[in-house]
N, C-alpha and C positions, 0 to 999 in steps of 0.2 A: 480749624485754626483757633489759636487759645481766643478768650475775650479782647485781651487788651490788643491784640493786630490789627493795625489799620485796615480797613476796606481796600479791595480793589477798585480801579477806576472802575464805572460801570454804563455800558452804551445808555439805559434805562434808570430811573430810580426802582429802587424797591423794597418792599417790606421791611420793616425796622425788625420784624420777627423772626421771620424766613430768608428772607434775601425775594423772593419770589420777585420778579418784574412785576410792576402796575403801571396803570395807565390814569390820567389823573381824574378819570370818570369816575372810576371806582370805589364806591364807599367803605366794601370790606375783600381783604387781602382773599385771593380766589386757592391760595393752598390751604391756608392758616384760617383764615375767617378773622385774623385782627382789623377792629375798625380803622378805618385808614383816613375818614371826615366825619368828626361831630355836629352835633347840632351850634346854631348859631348861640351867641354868650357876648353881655355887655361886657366890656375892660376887658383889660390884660388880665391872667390868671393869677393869681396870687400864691406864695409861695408853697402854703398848704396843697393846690391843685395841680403844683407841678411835681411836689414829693409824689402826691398822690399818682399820679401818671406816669415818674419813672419808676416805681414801685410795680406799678400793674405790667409796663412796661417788660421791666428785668424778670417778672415773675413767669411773664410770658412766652420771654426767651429762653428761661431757663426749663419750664415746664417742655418745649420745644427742643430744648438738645437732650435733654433727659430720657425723651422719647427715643430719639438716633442711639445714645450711648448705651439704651437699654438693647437695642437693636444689636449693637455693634459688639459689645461687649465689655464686660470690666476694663479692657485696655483706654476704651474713649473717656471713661472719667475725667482725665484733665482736661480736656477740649471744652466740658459744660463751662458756659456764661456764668460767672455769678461764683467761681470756684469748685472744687470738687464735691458731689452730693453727700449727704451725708447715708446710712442707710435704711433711713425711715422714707428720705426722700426715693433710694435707689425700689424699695421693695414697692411702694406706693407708686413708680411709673411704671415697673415690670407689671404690675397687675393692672394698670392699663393698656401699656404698649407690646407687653411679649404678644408674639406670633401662636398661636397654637399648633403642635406639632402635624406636622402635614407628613402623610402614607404617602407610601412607596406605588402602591398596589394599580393606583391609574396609572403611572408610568410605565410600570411593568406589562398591565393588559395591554398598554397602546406598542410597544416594542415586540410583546410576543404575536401581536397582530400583524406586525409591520414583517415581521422578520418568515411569516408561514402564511404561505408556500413563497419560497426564496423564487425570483425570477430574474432572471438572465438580461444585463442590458438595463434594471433599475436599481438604484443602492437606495439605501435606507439611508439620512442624512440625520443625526443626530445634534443639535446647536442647543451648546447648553449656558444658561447666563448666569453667574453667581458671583458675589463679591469677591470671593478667593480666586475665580477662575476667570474671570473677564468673561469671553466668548470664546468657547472651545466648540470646534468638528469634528465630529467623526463620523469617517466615509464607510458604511458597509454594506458590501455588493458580493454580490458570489463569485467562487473564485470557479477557476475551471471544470472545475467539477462539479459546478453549481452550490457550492457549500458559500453559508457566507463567513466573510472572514472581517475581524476587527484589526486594523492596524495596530503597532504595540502601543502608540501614542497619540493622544487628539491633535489636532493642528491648533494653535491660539492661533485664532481670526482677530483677537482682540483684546491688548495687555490695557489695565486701566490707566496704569503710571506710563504710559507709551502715547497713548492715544488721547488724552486726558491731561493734558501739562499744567492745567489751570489749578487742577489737585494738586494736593502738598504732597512730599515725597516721603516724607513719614509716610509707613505702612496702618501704624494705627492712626493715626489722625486721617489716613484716607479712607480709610475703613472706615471713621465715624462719619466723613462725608457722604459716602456713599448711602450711609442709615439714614440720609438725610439731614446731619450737620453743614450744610450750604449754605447760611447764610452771607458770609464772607465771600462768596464764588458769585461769577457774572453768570447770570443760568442761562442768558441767551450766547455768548459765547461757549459756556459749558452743554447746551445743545445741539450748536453748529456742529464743533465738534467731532460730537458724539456720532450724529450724520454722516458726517466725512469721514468717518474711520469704519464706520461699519460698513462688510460685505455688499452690494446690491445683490446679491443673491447667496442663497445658500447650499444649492444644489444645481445639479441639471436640470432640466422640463421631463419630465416622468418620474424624477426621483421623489421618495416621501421624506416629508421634513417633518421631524418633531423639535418646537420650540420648547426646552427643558427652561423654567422658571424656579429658581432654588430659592432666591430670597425674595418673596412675595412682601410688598409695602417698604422696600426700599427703593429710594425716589431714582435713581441712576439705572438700578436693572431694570427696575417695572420699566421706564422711558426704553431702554435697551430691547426689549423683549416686543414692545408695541411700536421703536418704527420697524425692526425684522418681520412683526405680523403682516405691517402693512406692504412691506418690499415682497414678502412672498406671500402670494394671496393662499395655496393650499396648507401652509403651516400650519400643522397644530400643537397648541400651547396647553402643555400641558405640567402642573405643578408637581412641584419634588419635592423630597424627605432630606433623610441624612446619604442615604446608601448614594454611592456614584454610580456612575449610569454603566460603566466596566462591571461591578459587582453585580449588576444587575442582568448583564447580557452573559454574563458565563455559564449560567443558570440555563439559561433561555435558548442559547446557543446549542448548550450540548445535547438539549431535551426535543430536537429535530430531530426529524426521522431521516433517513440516510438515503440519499436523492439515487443511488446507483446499486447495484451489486459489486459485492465486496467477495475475494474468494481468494483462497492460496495460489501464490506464484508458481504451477509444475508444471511439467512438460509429457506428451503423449506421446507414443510410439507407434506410427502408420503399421499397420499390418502386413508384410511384403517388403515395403522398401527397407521399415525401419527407421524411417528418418522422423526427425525429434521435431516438433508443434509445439508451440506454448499453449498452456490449457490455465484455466481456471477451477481451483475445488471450490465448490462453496463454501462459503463463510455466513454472511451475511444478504439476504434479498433486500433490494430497494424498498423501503420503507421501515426497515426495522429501526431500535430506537435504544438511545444509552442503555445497557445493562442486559443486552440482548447476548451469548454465550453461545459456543460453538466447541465442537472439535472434529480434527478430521485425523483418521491414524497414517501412518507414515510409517516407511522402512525406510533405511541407509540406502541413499540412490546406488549404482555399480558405482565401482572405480575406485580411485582412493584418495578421493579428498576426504581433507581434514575435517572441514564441516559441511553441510548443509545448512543453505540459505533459507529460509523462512519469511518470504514476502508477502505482505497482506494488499492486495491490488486490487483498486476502482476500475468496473469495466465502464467507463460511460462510451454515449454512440459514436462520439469521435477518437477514443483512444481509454487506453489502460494507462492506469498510474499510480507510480508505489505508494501506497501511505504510511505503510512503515517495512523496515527487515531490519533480521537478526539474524545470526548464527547461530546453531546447535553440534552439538556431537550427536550424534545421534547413535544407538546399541545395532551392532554388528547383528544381532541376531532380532526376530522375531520383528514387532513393529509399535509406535508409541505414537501415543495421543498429541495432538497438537492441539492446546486449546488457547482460545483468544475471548478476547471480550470488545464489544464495541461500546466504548465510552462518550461517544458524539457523532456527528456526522464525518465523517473521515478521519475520525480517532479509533482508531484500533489498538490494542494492547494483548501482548500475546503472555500467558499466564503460565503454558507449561509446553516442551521443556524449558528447564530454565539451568543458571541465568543462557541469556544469549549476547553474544559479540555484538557490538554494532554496526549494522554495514548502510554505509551513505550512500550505494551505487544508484544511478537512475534505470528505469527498466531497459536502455537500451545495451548499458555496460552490463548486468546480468545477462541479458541474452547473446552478449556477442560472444558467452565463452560455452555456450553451446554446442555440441559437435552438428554436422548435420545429418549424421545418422549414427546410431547408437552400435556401434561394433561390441559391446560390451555385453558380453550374456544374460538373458534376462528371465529368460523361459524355458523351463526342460528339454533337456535334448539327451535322444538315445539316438547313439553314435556305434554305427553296426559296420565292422571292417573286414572286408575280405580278402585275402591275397594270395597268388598265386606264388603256390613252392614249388612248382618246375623250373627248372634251369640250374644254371650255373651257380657254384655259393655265394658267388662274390656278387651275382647279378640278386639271387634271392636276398642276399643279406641286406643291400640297397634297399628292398621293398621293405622289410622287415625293420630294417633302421628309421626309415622315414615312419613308419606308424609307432614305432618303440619311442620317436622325440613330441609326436603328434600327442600321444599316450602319458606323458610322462609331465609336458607342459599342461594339459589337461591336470593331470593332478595334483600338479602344486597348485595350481589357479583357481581349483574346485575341491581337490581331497578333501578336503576340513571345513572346507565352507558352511556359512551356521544355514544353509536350506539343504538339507540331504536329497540325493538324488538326483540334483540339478542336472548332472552331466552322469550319465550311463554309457556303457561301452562294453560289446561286444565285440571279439577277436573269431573270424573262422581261418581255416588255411586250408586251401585244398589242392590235393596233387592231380596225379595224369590217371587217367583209366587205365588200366593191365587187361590190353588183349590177348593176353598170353591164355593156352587153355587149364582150367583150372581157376583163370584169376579175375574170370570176366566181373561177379558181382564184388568186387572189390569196393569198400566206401573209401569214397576221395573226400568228406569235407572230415573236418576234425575244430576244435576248436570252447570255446566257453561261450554261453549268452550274457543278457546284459547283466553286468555288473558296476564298482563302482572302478573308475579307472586304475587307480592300482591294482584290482584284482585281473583286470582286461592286460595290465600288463603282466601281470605272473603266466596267465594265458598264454602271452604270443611269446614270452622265453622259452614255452614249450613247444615251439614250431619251427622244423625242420627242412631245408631245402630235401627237394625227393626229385630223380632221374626223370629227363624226359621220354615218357615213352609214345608220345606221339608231335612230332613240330608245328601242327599245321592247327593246333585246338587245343584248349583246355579246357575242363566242367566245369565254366563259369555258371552252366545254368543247374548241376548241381549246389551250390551254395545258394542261388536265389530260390530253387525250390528247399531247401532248407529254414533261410529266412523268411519265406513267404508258410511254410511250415510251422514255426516257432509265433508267429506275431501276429498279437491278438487283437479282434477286430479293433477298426476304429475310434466304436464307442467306448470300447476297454483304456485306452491310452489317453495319456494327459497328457503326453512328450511328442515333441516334433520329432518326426524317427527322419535321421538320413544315413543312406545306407554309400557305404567309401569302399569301391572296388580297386586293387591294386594288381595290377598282372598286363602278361603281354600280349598272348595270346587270345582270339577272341573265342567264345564257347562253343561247341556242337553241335549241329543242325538235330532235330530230332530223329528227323530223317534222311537219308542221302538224299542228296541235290547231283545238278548237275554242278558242281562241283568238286565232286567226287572227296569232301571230306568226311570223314567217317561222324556217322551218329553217336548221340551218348548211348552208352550202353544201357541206361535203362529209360529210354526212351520219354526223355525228359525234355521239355519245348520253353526255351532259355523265356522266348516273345510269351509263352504263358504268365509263366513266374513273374517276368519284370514286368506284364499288364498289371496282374492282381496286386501287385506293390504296390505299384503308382495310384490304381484304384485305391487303395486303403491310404496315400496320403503321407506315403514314403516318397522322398527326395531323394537323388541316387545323382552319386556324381562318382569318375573316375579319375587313376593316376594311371596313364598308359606307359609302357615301359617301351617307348616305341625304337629304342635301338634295338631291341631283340624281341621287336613285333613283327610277324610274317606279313600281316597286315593292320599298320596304325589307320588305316581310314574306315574300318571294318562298321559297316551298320551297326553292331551292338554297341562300338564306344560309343556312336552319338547318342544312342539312348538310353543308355547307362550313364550316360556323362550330361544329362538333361540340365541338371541343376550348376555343374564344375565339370570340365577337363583342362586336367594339366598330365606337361609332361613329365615322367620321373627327371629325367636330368634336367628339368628348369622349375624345380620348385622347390619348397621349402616349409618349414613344419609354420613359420607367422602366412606364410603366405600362401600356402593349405588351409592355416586354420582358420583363417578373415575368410576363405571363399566358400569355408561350410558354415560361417557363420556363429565358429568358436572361439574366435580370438580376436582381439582386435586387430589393425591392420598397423596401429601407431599407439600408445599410452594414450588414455582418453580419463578425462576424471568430470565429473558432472555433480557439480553443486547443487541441483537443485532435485527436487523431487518428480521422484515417475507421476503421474497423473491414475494411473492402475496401482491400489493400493495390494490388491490379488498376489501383484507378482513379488513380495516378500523384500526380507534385504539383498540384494546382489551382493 
């Protein structure tokens, strides 16, 4: 308040200097040390002793706001007693009364102690008291994933001009109050107060409290900071610089090690069923630390989506959780580096490829467009097809056409695809034995091995329906010993071989049975052939042509037909090719990446 403002009424008298309350015991003022009772003196004072005393007086008060103003800053100048200082007087209180700069550095050891190892269930209570700020909160506690998190904003527990009515509503003149310009102020109401506005508490019971002290020897905080000591007895008080206690924790924050494993969003493919798993690639192991760098390579998942999804996901014990995605395009061909960087504890930042789309989805909305098993070819397949060209044209033609659309879908799907070889295919075709004499050692299979499908189809344009010369059999086990002939061990092959019979008739005993159907002529044992396939890890399924099958229940379809039987007239080249495992059964597109880097771009 300027000089010339009358006093407020006051419950107490008080110091002619300060304002301080006394008590009439009191010799000397217990803020200021002004004496407050002289010694005893005959007569009234004479006019000299009263200059004299209001001089020592005003000099005293003046010497006293000069201090606060010095405190407060150039704005308090008008509030000093006596008029504004001149700046002999301004520099001569500053080199009494300025604060010496106060480090950042105990703040920061007591924060980065408080904050490591982050535990679950306690926040870290930051209360911080300054004359800009009144009483500000901030609550940081770990978030689910044990990281801790600062809210964007502190809570004021306590505006001065709010809580504080007694102060003027000038911001500098409160200001200079606070430096301790209070004379004019009733300091036992300006105490009550103070009391009654602040929190009883500043935290939960387990939480750590740092008491932050910004402006050290100003009479409103210092009071502010020691009744919070005394309301919270674990408090610790600890003095502050210029830097806010925000600039301080960004530092501190991200320089945590990372409480979980961090690892790419893909997906696994069960071996057999096929059906799709969320998987984790690594990225990041629980404890690594800002500035820690990763990459994992990647191809184009199947299908044709537009992009792939690039999610970087927390595995903690009760759940995954995205930290960040992006989108990529990712190259049709070959495979590319996915590199990210960990910038704090559940900051992740992905560096290459770039840029990426942004995608907000939660890990349950990524996962829900998952197929639940992957129809989408992923892994080599040699595709060996055999068909019977006995019969009728129009019946052969049927067989020949369904493998000519099998053939053909195949190669749009695969021809050009950037993994060569993915899909191979073999065409045989074989006719009837000729008992006739002269024609007995006749070859019945004819045909091309694997090649890539369009070459498989130039193959079966060259196969011909041919006469039946016997009704009751055909050399199916010619062709299997052909392809058990042709196809090399196990350990030679990288491709899943399935081998696609198509005919009516079932094969040749090796030898007469009582059944009395004639053997093959060169005394070939169909059950040998098709053991040593299946030994080597050939899959073998059939298309029975059972309108003009002597016998559709015939032992060898079921075990030719181990893997698939269907019948010719209820099938179809989608729904042939979903049941070897070539095609999908519906359009299928997969956003997100294989978990088997191995298996290339689809």
């Amino acid at each position: 308040m300027r000089a010339d403002r009358p006093a407020e009424a006051r419950g107490r008298p008080g110091c002619p200097v300060c304002g301080c309350p006394i008590a009439h015991e009191e010799t000397l003022c217990a803020e200021c040390r002004w004496p407050l009772h002289g010694g005893w003196r005959l007569g009234a004072p004479g006019a000299g002793d009263v200059r004299d005393f209001e001089a020592r007086l005003a000099a005293a008060r003046r010497e006293r706001d000069l201090r606060a103003a010095v405190r407060a800053g150039r704005s308090a100048a008008p509030f000093v007693r006596g008029g504004e200082p001149t700046e002999r007087e301004w520099a001569e209180a500053a080199r009494i009364a300025a604060a010496p700069p106060v480090s950042d550095d105990a703040l920061a050891a007591q924060l980065a102690a408080a904050l490591e190892p982050p535990r679950r269930g306690r926040a870290l209570v930051v209360a911080e008291v300054g004359a800009d700020v009144g009483l500000t909160v901030v609550r940081i506690e770990p978030d689910a994933l044990g990281v801790p998190r600062v809210p964007p904003a502190a809570d004021t527990a306590l505006a001065w001009e709010a809580a504080l009515p007694m102060l003027s509503r000038d911001p500098d003149e409160r200001r200079f109050q606070l430096a301790g310009g209070l004379a004019d102020v009733d300091r036992d109401m300006l105490w009550r107060a103070l009391r009654e506005a602040l929190p009883a508490r500043l935290g939960d019971p387990g939480d750590d409290v740092l008491l932050v002290h910004r402006d050290i020897g100003w009479p409103v905080p210092d009071r502010t900071v020691r009744i919070l000591r005394r309301a919270n007895g674990r408090a610790r008080v600890v003095p502050a610089g210029s830097r806010t206690v925000s600039d301080l924790l960004a530092p501190l924050l991200a320089a945590l090690p990372s409480p979980h494993d961090i690892g790419l969003l893909a997906v696994g493919v069960e071996p057999g069923t096929r059906r799709l798993r969320p998987r984790l690639l690594p990225l990041f192991p629980a404890g690594s630390r800002a500035g820690a760098e990763s990459a994992v390579p990647l191809a184009r998942p199947p299908g044709d989506a537009d992009s792939t999804v690039l999610a970087a996901v927390a595995a903690a014990p009760d759940g995954w959780t995205v930290l960040t995605a992006g989108a990529a395009k990712l190259p049709a061909a070959g495979r590319t580096d996915v590199r990210a960087v960990l910038d704090g504890p559940g900051a992740v930042r992905f560096t290459a490829p770039g840029p990426l789309s942004p995608v907000t989805a939660r890990l349950p909305d990524l996962l829900a467009g998952v197929p639940d098993r992957l129809e989408i070819l992923t892994e080599p397949v040699d595709l060996i097809c055999a068909v019977e060209l006995g019969g009728p044209g129009a019946a052969v033609a049927r067989r020949l056409a369904l493998l000519r659309d099998l053939l053909a879908e195949l190669d749009l799907r695969y021809g050009s695809h950037p993994r060569p070889g993915l899909v191979r295919a073999a065409v045989f075709g074989y006719g009837d034995h000729a008992y006739g004499r002269g024609r007995e050692r006749r070859k019945t299979v004819s045909g091309a091995w694997l090649a890539a499908p369009a070459e498989a189809l130039r193959a079966l344009s060259g196969l011909r329906a041919s006469p039946v010369a016997y009704p009751e059999a055909a050399p199916v086990e010619d062709v299997l010993h052909e392809v058990a002939g042709r196809l090399p061990p196990p350990a030679a092959r990288a491709a899943r071989t399935v081998l696609l019979t198509v005919g009516a008739r079932p094969p040749h005993p090796a030898v007469q049975g009582d059944d009395d159907v004639l053997p093959c002529q060169f005394e070939l044992s169909w059950r040998t052939a098709l053991g040593g396939l299946v030994r080597a890890g050939v899959e073998c399924a059939v298309v029975v042509d059972a309108a003009r099958a002597p016998d559709p229940d015939h032992r060898a379809w079921a075990e030719l037909g181990a893997l698939l039987r269907h019948d010719l007239d209820d099938t179809d080249t989608t729904r042939l090719g979903a049941g070897l495992g070539l095609l999908p059964s519906a359009p299928q597109t997969l956003d997100l990446p294989l978990a088997d880097p191995e298996r290339g771009a689809r």
